[in-house]
N, C-alpha and C positions, 0 to 999 in steps of 0.2 A: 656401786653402779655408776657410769660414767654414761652422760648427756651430751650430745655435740649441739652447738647452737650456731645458726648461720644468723648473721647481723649483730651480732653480739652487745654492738655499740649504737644500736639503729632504733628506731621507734618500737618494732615489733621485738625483739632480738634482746634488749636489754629489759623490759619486764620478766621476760620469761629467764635469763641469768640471775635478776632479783629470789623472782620466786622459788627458783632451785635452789639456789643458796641459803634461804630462809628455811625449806624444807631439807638440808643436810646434805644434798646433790652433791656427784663430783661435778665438774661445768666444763670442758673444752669448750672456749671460746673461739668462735672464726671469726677474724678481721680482715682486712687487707693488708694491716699494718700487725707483724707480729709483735714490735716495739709498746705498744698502747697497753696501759693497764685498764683491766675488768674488774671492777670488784665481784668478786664473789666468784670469782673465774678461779681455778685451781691451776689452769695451761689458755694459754692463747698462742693460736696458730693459724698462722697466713696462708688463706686457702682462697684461691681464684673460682669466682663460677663460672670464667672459661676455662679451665683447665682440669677435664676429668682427672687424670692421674692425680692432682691434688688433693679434691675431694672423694678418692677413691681411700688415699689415705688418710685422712681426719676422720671418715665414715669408720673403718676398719675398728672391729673390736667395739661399736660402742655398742651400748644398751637400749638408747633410744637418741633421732636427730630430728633438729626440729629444721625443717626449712619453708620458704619465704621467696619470693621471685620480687628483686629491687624493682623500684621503679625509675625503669630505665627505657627505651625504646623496643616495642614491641620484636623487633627484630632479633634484640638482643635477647629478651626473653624467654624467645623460642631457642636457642640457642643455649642457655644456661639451664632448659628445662629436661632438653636433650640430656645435655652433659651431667647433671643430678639423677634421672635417670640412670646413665652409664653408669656412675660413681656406687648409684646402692646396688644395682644386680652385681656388680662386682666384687664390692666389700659386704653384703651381705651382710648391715646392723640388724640388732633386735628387731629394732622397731622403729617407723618413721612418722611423724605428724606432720603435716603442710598446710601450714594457714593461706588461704587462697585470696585470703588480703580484698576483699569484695568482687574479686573477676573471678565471672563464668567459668562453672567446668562442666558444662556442658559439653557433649563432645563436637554437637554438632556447631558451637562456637569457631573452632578451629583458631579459639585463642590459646596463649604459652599457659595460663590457668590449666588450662581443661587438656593441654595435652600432656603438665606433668601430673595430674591425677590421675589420666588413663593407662602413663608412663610405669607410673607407683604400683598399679594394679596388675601389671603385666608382668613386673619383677617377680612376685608372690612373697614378697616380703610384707609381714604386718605392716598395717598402715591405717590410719586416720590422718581425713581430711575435715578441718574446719573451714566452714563458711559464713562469714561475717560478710555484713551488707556493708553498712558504711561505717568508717573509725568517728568518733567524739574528736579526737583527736586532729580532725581536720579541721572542727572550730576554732582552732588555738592559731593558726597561720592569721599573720598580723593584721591581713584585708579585714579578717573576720571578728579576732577579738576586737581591734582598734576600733573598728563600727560600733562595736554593742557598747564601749568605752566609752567613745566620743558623741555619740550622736543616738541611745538607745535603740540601734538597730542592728538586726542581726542578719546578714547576706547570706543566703546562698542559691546555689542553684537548682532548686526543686519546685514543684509547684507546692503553697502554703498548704494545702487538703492532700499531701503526698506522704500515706503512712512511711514509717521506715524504723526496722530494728537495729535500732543505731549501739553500736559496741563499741568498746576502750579498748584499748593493747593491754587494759591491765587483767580486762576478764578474756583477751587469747589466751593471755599467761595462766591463768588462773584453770582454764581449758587443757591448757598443755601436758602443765603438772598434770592434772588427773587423768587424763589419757595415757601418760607417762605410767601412771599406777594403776591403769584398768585395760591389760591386753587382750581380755576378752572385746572392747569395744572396739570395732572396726566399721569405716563408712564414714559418713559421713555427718559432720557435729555442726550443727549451724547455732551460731553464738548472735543473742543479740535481744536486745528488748521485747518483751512480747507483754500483753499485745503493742505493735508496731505506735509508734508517735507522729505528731505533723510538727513542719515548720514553728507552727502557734505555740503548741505545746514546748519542744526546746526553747523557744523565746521567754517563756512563760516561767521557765527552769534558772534561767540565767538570769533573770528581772529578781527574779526571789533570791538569788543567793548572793545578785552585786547590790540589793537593795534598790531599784530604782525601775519606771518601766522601760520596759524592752519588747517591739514588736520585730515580726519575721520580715525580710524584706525580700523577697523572689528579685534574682538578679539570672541572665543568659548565661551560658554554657562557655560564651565568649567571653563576657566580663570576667568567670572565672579563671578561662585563659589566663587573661593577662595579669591577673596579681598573682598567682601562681609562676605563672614561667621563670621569674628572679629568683625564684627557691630551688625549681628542680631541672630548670630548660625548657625550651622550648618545643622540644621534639614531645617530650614526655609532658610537657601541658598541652599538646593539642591531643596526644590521645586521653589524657583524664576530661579535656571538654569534649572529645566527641563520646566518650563513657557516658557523660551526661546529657549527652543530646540523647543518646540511645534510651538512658533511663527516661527520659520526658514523654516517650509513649507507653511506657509500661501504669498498671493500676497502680502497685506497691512497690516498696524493699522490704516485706516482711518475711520473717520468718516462720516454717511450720512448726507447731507445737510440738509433732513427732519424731523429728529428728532436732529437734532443740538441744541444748546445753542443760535446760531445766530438767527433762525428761529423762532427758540419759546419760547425766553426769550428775544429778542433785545438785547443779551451780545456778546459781538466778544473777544473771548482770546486774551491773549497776544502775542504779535509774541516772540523768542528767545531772541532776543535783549532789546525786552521792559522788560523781568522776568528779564532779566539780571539787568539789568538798578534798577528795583523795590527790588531785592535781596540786593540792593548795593557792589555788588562786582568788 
């Protein structure tokens, strides 16, 4: 059985080639670059998410693909959600999984999220979507470790009493595969801590595992801008600060018990401490 994986070498994209590979997967890797070696990749092949005909053929024949909308400018994203679209009514794979990477799919969003969920659905090709609120993995960007390093303080921009079921790319992966192996499950799989944590608590998580204390520090949606933008641009950091200005009047980012990972996959994420632990940091 033969996996296609989009980001193969990306945050989301190479947990999930780990864990195929650990589980005996064959793995078509997609890059940009088809030069680049995968471990655990069997084939790697250069496939554009503007360019349906390409993804028309990396989809072809496979068994199950996992895709992933970059973080890149909204614009661009509708645009690649189109053409992923295209690519699977065409080549007609097994089975599709779409991590919605913490954007809305909601339809009435009328974000690239939520229009390749309703895209996927209209194909009638099997499919599950997972829904993770916020990656762990965002505490690792330098603003944030460097803080909790230097000065026992851990930034971000949430209010400190703001539940959230905070999730790794290692438990996407760990979702994927099992999705991979459960085609009865279709819909929607929301991945992520429950019950939901505060700023305190992650602070709380990180003091215990670097030894020393660590409180939460609430910082603006702007702030975050700006130590962001060096890493992914600036187009694509004003829309993750205005994601967070949006988040700032919602109650939560938790997850429902019902459509959880626990419920209906038997997978329980990781707590803070154990990603920590598994990150080796």
């Amino acid at each position: 059985m033969t996996y296609v994986i989009h980001g193969a070498t990306g945050a989301q994209g190479a947990p999930v080639v780990d864990a195929l590979a650990a589980a005996g997967r064959s793995v078509i890797a997609l890059t940009r670059n088809a030069d680049v070696l995968v471990a655990g990749a069997q084939r790697v092949v250069a496939a554009d998410y503007g360019s349906t005909s390409e993804l028309t053929e990396a989809y072809r024949g496979a068994d199950g693909v996992f895709v992933h909308l970059p973080v890149v400018s909204e614009e661009d994203r509708q645009d690649y959600a189109r053409n992923i679209v295209a690519a699977v009514r065409a080549a007609r794979p097994a089975r599709v999984v779409f991590s919605a990477g913490g954007a809305p799919i909601d339809p009435g969003t009328g974000g690239a999220a939520a229009a390749l969920a309703g895209g996927l659905a209209e194909t009638g090709v099997p499919h599950a979507v997972i829904t993770p609120t916020l990656f762990l993995e965002n505490l690792l960007m330098p603003y944030v470790l460097d803080t909790v390093r230097e000065r026992g303080a851990l930034p971000y921009p949430i209010r400190a009493g703001f539940p959230v079921s905070w999730a790794s790319h290692l438990d996407i992966a760990d979702a994927v595969v099992a999705l991979f192996d459960r085609p009865d499950i279709t819909g929607v799989v929301s991945v992520g801590q429950y019950p939901a944590i505060t700023g305190p608590d992650l602070a709380e998580a990180f003091g215990a595992h670097f030894g020393k204390d660590v409180v939460f520090e609430q910082i603006t949606p702007e702030q975050f801008r700006s130590s962001v933008a060096p890493l992914i641009g600036e187009g694509p950091a004003a829309d993750v600060a205005g994601a967070y200005a949006a988040m700032s009047a919602l109650p939560d980012r938790s997850i429902t018990p019902e459509n959880s990972a626990q419920k209906r996959l038997g997978i329980t994420p990781r707590t803070t401490g154990q990603w920590l632990t598994d990150m080796g940091l």
